[in-house]
N, CA, C and O atoms as a DFTB+ gen file, in Angstrom:
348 C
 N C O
     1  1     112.825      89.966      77.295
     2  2     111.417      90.140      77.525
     3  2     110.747      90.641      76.248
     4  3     109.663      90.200      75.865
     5  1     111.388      91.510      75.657
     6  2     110.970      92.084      74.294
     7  2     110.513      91.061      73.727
     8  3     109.300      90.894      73.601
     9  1     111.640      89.986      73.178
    10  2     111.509      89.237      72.366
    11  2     110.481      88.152      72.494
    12  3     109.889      87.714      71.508
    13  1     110.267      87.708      73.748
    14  2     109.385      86.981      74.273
    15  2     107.802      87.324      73.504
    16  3     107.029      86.622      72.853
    17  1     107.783      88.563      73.885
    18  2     106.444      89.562      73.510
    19  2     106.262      89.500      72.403
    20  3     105.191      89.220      71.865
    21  1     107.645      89.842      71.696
    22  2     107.545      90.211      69.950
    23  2     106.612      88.361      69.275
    24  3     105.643      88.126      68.553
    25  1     107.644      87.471      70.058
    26  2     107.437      86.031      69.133
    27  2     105.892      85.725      69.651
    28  3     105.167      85.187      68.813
    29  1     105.383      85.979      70.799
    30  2     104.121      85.584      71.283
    31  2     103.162      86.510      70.085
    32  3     102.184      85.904      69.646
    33  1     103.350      87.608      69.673
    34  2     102.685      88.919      69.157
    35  2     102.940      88.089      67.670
    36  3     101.928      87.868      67.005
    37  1     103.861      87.765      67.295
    38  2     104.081      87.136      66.307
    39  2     103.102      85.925      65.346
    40  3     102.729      85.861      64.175
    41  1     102.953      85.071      66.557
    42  2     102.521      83.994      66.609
    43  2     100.746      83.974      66.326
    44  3     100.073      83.295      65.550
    45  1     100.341      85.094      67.379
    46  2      99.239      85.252      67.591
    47  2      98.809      86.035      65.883
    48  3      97.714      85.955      65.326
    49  1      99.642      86.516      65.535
    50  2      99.211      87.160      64.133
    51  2      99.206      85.991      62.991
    52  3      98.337      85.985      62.119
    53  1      99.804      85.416      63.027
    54  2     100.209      84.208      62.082
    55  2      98.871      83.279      61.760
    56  3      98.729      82.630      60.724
    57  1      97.839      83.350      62.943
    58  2      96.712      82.835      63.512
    59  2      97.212      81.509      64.238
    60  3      96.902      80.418      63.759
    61  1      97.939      81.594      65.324
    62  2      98.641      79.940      66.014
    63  2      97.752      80.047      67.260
    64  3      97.303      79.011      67.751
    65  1      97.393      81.601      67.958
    66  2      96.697      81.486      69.174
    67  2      95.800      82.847      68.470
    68  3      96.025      83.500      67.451
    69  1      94.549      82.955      69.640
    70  2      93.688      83.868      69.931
    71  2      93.656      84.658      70.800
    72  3      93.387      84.303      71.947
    73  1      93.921      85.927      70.486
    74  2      93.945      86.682      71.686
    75  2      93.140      87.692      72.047
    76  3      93.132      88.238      70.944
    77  1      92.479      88.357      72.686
    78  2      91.699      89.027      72.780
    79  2      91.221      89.713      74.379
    80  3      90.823      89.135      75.390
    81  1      91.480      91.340      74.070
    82  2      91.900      92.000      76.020
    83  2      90.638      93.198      75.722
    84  3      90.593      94.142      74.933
    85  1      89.458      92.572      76.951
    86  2      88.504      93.583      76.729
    87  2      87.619      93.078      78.656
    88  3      86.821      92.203      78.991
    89  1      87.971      93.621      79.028
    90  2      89.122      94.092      80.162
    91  2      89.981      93.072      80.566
    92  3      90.958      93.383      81.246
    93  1      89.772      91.822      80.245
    94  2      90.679      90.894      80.811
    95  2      90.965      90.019      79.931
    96  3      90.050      89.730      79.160
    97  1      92.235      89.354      79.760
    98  2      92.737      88.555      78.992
    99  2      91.916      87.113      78.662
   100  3      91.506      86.405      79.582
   101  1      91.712      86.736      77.130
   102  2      91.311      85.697      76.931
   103  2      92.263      85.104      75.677
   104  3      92.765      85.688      74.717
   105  1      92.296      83.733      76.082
   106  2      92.820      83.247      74.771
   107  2      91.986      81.992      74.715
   108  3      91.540      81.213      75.557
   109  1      91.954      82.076      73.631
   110  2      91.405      80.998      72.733
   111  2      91.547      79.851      72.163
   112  3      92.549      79.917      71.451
   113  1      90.770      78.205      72.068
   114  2      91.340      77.605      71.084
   115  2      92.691      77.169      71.007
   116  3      93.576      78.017      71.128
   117  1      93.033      75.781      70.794
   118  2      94.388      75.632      71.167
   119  2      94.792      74.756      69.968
   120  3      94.702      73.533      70.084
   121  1      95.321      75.420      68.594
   122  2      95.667      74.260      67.564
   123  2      96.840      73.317      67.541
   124  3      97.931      73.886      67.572
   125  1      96.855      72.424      67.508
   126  2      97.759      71.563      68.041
   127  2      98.606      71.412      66.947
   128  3      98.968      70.254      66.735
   129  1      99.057      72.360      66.126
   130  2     100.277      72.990      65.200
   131  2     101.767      73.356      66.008
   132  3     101.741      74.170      66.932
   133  1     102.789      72.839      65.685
   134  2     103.939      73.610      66.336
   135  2     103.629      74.790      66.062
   136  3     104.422      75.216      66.902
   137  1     103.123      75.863      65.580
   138  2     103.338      77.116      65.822
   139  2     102.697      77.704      66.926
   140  3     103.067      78.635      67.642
   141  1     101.239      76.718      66.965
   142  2     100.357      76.570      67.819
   143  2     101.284      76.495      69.581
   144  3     101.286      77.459      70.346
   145  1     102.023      75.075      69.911
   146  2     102.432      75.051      70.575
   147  2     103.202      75.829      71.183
   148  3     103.167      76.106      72.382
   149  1     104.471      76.496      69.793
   150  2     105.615      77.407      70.330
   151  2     105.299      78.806      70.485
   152  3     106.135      79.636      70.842
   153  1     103.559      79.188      70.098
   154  2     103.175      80.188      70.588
   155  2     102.982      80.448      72.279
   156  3     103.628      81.287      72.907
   157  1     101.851      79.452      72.924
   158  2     101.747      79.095      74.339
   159  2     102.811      78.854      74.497
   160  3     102.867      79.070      75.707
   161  1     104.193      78.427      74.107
   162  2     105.254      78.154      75.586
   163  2     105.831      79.719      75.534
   164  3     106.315      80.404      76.436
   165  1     105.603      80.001      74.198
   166  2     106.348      81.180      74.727
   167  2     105.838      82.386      75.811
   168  3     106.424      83.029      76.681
   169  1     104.546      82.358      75.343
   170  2     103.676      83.374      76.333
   171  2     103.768      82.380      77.850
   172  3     103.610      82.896      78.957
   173  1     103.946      81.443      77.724
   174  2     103.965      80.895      79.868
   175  2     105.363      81.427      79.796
   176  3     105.610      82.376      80.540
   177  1     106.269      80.999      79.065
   178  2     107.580      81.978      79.995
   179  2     107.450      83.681      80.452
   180  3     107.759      84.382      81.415
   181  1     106.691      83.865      78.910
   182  2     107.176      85.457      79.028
   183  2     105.767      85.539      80.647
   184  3     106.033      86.485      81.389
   185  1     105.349      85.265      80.800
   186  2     104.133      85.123      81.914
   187  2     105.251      84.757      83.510
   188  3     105.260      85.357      84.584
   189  1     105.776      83.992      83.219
   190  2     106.803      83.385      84.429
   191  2     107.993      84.324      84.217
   192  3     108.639      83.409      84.726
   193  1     108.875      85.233      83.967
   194  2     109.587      85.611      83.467
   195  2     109.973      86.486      84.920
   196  3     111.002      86.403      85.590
   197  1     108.796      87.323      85.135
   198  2     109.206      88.116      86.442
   199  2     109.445      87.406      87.940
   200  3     110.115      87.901      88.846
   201  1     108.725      86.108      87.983
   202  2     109.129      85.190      89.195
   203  2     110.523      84.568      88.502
   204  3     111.326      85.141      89.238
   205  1     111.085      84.039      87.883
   206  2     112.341      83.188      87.709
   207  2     113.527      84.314      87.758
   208  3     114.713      84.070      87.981
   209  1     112.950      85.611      87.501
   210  2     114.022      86.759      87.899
   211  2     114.324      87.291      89.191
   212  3     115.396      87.844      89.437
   213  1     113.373      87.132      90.051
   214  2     113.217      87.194      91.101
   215  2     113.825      86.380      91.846
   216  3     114.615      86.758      92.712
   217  1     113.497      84.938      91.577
   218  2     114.108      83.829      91.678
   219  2     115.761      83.849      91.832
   220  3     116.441      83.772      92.855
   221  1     116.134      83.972      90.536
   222  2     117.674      84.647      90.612
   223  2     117.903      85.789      91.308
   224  3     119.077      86.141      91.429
   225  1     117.135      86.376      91.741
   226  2     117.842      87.690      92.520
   227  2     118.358      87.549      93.881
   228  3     119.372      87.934      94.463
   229  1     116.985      86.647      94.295
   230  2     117.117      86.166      95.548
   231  2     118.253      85.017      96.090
   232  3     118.586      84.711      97.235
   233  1     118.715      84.498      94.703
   234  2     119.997      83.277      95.096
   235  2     121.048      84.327      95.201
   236  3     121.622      84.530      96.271
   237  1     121.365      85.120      93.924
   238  2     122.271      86.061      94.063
   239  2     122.464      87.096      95.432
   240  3     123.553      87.479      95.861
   241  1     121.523      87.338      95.826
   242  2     121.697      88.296      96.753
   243  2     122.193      87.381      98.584
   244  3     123.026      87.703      99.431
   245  1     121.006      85.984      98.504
   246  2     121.767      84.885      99.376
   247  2     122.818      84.114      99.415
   248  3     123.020      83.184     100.196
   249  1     123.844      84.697      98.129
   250  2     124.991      83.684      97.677
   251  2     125.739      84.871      98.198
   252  3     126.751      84.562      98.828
   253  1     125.407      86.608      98.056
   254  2     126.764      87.565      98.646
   255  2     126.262      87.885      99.840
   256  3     126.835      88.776     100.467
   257  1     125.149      87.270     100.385
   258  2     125.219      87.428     102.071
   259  2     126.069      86.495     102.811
   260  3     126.551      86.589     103.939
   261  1     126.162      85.378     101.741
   262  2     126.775      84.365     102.501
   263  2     127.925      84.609     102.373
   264  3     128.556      84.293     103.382
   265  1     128.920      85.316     101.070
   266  2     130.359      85.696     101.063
   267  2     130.858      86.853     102.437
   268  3     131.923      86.919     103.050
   269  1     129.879      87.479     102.537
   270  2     130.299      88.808     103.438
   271  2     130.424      88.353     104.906
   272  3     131.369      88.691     105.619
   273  1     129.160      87.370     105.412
   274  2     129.308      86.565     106.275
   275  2     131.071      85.918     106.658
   276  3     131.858      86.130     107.580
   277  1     131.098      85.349     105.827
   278  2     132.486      84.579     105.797
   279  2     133.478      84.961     105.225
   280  3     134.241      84.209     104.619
   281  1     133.623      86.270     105.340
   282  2     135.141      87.501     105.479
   283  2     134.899      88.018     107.131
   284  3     135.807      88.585     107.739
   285  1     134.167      87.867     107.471
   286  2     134.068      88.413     108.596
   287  2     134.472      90.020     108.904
   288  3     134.124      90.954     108.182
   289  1     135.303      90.149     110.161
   290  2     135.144      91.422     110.277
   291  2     136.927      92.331     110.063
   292  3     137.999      91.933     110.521
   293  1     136.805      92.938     109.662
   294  2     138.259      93.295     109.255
   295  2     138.653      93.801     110.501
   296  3     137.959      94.005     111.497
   297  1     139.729      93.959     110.342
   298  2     140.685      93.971     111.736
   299  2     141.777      95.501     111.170
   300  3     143.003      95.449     111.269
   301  1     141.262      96.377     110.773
   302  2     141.980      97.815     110.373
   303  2     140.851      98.642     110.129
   304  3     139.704      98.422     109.737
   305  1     141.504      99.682     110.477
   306  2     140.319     101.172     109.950
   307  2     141.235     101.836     108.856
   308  3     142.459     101.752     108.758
   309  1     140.295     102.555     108.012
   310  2     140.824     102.914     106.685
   311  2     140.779     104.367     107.343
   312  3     140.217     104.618     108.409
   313  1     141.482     105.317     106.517
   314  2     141.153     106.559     107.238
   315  2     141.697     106.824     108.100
   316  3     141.893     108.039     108.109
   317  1     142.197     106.217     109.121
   318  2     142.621     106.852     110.625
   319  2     143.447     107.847     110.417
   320  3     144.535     107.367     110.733
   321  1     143.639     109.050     110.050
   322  2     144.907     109.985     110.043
   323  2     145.600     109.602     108.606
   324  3     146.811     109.386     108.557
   325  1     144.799     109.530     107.480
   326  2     145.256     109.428     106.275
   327  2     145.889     108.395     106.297
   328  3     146.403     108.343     105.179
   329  1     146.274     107.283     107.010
   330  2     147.061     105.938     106.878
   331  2     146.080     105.015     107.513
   332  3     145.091     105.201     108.223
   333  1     146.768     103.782     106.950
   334  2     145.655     102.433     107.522
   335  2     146.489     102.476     108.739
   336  3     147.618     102.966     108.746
   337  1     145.902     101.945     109.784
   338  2     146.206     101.400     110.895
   339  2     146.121      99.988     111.513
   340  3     145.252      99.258     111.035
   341  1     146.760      99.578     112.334
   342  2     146.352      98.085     112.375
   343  2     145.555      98.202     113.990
   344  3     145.617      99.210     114.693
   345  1     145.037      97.308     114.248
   346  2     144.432      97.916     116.002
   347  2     144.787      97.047     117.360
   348  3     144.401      97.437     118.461
């Protein structure tokens, strides 16, 4: 995310985009320079960055519901009298 920021912050200094926050974000002008370009893609990711993480969180977290699901239910108690037990 840093870096995202740093190269967008970068870019915008270089003069590739316009930026300007007085209360709300404006940008400016769109030079049709690769620096121009690889400025805007970088600011739409770093902009998308918190949904595509999210994104992954939510597969990850529906990929170990689905593992726990399908161990099912154990068939011993841990603990019983300092030894496993079977039931």
């Amino acid at each position: 995310m840093a870096i995202l920021a740093g190269g967008f912050f970068v870019g915008c200094g270089r003069g590739n985009a316009y930026v300007m926050y007085d209360p709300k974000i404006r940008i400016s002008g769109f030079p049709p320079t690769v620096g121009g370009i690889l400025t805007y893609c970088i600011y739409g990711v770093f902009c998308l960055l918190p949904v595509l993480l999210d994104a992954a969180d939510g597969y990850r977290w529906a990929r170990l519901r689905r593992e726990v699901a399908r161990a099912g239910r154990a068939d011993y108690r841990l603990w019983a009298g300092g030894e496993v037990q079977k039931r």
